[in-house]
C-alpha positions as CSV (number, residue, x, y, z in Angstrom):
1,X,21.3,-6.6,0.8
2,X,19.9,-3.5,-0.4
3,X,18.0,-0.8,2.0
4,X,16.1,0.0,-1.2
5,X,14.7,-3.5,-1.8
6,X,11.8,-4.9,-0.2
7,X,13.6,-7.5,2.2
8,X,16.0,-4.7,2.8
9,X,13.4,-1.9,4.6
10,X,11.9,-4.8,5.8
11,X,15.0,-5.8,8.4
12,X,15.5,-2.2,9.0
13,X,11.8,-1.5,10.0
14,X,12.3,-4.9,12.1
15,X,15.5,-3.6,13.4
16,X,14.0,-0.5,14.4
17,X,10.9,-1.6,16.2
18,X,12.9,-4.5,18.3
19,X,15.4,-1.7,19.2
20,X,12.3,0.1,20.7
21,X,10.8,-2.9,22.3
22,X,7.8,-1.9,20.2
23,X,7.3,-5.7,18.8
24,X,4.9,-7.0,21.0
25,X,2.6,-4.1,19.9
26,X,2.6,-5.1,16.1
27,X,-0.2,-7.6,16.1
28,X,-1.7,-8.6,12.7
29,X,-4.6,-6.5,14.1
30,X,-3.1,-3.4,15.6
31,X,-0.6,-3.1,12.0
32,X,-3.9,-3.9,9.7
33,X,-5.8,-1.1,12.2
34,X,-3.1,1.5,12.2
35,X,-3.0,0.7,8.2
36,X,-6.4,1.6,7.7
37,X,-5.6,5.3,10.0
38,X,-3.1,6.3,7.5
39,X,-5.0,5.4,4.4
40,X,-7.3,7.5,5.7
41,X,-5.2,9.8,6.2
42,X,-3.5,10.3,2.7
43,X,-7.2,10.3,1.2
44,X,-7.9,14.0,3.6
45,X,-5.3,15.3,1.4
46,X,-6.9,14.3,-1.9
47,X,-10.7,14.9,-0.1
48,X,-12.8,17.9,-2.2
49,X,-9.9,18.7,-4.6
50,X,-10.9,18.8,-8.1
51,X,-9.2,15.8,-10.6
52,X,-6.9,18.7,-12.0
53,X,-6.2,19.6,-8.2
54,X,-5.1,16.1,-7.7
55,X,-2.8,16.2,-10.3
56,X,-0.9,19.2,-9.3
57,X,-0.5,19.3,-6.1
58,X,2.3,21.9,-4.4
59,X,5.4,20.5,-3.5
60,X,4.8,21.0,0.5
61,X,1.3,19.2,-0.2
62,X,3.8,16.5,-2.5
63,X,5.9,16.1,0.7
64,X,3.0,15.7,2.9
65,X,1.1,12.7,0.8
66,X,5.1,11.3,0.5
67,X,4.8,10.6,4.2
68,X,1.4,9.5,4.2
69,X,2.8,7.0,1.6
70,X,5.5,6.2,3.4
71,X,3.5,5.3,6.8
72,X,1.1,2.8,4.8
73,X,3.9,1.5,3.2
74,X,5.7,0.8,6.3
75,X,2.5,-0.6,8.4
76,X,2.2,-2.9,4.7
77,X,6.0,-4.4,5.2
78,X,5.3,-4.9,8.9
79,X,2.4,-6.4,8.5
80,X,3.5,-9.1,5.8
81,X,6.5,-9.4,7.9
82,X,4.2,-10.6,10.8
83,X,2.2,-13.2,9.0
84,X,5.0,-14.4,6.8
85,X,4.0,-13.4,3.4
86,X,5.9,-12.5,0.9
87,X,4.6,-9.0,-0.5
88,X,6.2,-9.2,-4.5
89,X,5.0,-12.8,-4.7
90,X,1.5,-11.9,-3.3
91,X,2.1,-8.8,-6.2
92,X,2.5,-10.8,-8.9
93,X,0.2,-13.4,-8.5
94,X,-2.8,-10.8,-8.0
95,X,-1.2,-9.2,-11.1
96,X,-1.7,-12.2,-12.7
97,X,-5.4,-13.0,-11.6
98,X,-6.1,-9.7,-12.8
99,X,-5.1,-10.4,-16.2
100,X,-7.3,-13.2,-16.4
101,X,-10.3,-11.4,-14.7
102,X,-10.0,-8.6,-17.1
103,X,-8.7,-9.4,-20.5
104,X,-7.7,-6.8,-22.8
105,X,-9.9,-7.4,-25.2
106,X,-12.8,-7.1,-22.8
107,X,-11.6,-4.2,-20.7
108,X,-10.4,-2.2,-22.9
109,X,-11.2,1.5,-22.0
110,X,-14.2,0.5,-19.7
111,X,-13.9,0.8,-16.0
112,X,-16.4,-1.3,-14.7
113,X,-15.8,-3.9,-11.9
114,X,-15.0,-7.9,-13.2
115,X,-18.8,-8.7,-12.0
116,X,-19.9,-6.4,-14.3
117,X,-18.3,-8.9,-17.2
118,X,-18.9,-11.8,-16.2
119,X,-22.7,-11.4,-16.8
């Protein structure tokens, strides 16, 4: 198995926290909690830059958001891991609603929410 698929960081991160006896502390709630800390995070870094700002960022700042990635992406894998779902089938299938919630041909170019078409 791959450390670069899914299933793969998945063991390691399971590895690792076992290792550290740090299991019992991943509850759904304290993963879905510390999730919500780092997405609030990586949003200070983007907070009162300017769209152009956003889109350049220095490579230090690059390396900084990376992490900030990195940490929700890990709390993510843990989480899923911890209530047995599968994160590329939950993926696809939201992918999928999506399509049908907002079809081309509707959405084209317009940003609106699907409420906002369905009236």
């Amino acid at each position: 198995m791959s450390e670069d698929s899914l299933q793969g960081l998945n063991l390691r991160l399971l590895r690792f926290a076992r290792e550290r006896g740090w299991e019992r502390f991943h509850s759904p709630k304290n993963l879905a909690m510390a999730l919500a800390g780092e997405c609030g995070e990586l949003i200070e870094h983007f907070q009162w830059l300017t769209e152009e700002q956003s889109a350049s960022l220095t490579p230090e700042k690059k390396r900084e958001v990376a992490f900030e990635m990195a940490d929700i992406l890990i709390y993510l894998i843990r989480l899923a891991e911890r209530l047995d779902l599968d994160l590329l089938d939950a993926a696809a299938a939201k992918i999928a609603d999506n399509e049908r919630r907002y079809p081309v041909h509707k959405v084209y170019g317009d940003a609106r929410r699907a409420a906002e078409y369905e009236n």
